[in-house]
C-alpha positions as CSV (number, residue, x, y, z in Angstrom):
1,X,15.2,-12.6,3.2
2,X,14.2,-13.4,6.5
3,X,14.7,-9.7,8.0
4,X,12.2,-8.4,5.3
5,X,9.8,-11.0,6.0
6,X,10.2,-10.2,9.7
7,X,9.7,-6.4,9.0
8,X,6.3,-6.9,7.0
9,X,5.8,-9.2,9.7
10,X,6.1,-6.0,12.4
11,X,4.6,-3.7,10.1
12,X,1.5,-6.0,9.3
13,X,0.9,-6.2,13.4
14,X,1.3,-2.3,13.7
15,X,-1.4,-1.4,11.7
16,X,-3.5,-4.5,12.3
17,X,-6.3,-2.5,13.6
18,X,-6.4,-0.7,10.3
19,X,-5.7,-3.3,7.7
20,X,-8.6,-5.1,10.3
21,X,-11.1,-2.4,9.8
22,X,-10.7,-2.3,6.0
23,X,-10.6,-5.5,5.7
24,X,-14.1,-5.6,7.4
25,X,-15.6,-2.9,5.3
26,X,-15.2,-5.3,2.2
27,X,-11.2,-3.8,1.1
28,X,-9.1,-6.8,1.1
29,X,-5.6,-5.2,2.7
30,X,-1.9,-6.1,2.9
31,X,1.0,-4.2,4.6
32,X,3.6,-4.1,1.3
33,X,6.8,-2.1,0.7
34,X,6.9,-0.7,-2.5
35,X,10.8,-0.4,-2.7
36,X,13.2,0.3,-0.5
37,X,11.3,-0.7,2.6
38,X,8.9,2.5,2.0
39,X,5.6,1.2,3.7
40,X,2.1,1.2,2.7
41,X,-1.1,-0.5,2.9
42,X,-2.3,-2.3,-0.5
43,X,-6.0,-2.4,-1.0
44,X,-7.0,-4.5,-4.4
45,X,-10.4,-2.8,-5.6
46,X,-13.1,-5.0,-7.6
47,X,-12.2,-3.0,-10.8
48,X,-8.3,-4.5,-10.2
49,X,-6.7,-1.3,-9.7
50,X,-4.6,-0.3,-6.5
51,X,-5.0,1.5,-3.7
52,X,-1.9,2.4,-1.8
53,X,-2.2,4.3,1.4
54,X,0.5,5.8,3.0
55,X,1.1,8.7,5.0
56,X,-0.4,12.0,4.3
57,X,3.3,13.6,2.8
58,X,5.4,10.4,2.8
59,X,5.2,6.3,2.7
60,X,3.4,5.2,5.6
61,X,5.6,5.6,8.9
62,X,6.8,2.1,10.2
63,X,6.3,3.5,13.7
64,X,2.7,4.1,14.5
65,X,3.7,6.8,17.0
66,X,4.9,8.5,13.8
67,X,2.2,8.0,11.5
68,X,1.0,11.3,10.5
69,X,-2.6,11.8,8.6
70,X,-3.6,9.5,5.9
71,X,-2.8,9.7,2.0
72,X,-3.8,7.5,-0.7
73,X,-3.2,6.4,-4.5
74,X,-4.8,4.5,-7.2
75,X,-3.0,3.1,-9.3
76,X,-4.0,0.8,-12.6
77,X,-3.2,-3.1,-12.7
78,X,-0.3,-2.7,-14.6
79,X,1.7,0.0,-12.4
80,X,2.0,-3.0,-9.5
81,X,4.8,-3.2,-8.3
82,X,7.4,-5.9,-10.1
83,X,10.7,-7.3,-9.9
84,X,13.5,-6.1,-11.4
85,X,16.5,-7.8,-13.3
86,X,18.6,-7.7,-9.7
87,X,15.3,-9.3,-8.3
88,X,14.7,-6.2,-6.4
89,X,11.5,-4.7,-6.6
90,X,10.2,-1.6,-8.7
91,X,7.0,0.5,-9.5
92,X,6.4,1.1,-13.5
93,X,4.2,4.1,-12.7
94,X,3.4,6.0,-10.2
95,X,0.2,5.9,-8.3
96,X,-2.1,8.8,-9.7
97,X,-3.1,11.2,-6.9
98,X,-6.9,11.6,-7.8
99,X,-10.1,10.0,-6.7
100,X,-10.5,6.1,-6.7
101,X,-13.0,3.8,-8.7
102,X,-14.3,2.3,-5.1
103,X,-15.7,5.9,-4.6
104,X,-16.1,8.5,-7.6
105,X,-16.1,5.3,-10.7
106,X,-14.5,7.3,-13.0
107,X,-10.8,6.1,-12.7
């Protein structure tokens, strides 16, 4: 348990300039994993969706050097991430690739 805490640890300093600027902008941020130690940044909108934003065609690199472009989800309340029976985690839903409440306030 301590090597993933130690990763999110390294992952949450790598893109501390990012999760900083949102952050700042009013978009409370975490560095998560959503399973399987695929990266992203978790943004909690005032409607209580999701935002997850990753890489533009992957989960979001763990090497900053490798980060490529920007992509983004939202996802509703109840697609967070949760634990399964082996206590590992999992995703009930995907995160819908379409515009998010904080901008267009229809999702």
């Amino acid at each position: 348990m301590r090597d993933i805490q130690a990763a999110m640890d390294i992952g949450t300093e790598r893109y501390r300039d990012v999760i900083d600027a949102l952050n700042a902008a009013g978009l409370p941020t975490i560095f998560t994993q959503t399973g399987g130690m695929c990266a992203a940044l978790e943004v909690v909108l005032e409607t209580g969706r999701y935002l997850l934003i990753t890489d533009a065609g992957d989960s979001l690199s763990w090497s900053r050097e490798e980060q490529n472009g920007w992509g983004w989800g939202c996802t509703a309340p109840a697609a967070r991430a949760t634990t399964g029976p082996s206590g590992s985690p999992r995703t009930r839903t995907p995160p819908a690739r379409r515009p998010c409440c904080a901008w267009c306030g229809r999702c």
